[in-house]
C-alpha positions in Angstrom: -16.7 12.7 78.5 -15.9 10.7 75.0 -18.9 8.9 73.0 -18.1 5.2 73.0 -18.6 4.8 69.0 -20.0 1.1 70.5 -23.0 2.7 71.9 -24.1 4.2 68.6 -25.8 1.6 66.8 -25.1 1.9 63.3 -28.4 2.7 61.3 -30.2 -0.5 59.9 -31.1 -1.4 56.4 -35.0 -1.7 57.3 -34.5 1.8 59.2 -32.9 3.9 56.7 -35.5 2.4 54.2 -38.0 3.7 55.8 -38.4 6.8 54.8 -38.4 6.1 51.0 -41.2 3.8 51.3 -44.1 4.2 48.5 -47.5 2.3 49.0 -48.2 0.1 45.6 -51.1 1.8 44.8 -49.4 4.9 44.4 -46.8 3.4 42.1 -49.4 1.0 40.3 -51.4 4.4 39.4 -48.4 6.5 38.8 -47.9 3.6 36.1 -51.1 3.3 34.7 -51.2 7.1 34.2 -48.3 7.0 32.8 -49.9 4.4 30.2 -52.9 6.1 29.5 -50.9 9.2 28.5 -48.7 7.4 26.6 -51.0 5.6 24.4 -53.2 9.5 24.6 -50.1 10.8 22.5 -49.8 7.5 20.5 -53.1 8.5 19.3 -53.4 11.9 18.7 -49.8 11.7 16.3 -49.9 9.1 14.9 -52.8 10.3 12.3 -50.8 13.6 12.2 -47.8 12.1 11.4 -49.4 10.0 8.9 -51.4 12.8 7.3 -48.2 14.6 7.3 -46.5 11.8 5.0 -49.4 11.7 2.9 -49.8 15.4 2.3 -45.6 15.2 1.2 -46.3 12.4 -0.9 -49.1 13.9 -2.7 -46.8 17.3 -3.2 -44.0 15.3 -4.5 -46.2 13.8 -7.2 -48.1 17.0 -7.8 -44.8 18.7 -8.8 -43.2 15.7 -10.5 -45.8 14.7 -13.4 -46.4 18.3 -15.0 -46.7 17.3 -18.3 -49.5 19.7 -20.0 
């Protein structure tokens, strides 16, 4: 006995959507962690990286202007 391809309903949009579904809370939080550590990193390299150009500044000029 043959399956009549008719009979099988072919799978809907809504149906095969299903099971990717993410409440909006989760992907409101996942976002707002995502901000929070973001702007975490911001913070803690941007003084390094500006301490880091000062420092190289200072060491340019420090070997630049030995006149004794």
């Amino acid at each position: 006995m043959a399956i009549d391809p008719v009979v099988i309903s072919p799978s809907s949009a809504k149906e095969s959507r299903a099971g990717r579904f993410f409440p909006k809370w989760a992907i409101f939080s996942a976002a707002m962690l995502g901000v929070v550590v973001l702007v975490g990193l911001i913070k803690t390299l941007l003084p390094a990286i500006g301490m880091a150009f000062l420092l190289a500044f200072i060491w340019s000029k420090s070997i630049t202007t030995r006149r004794y």
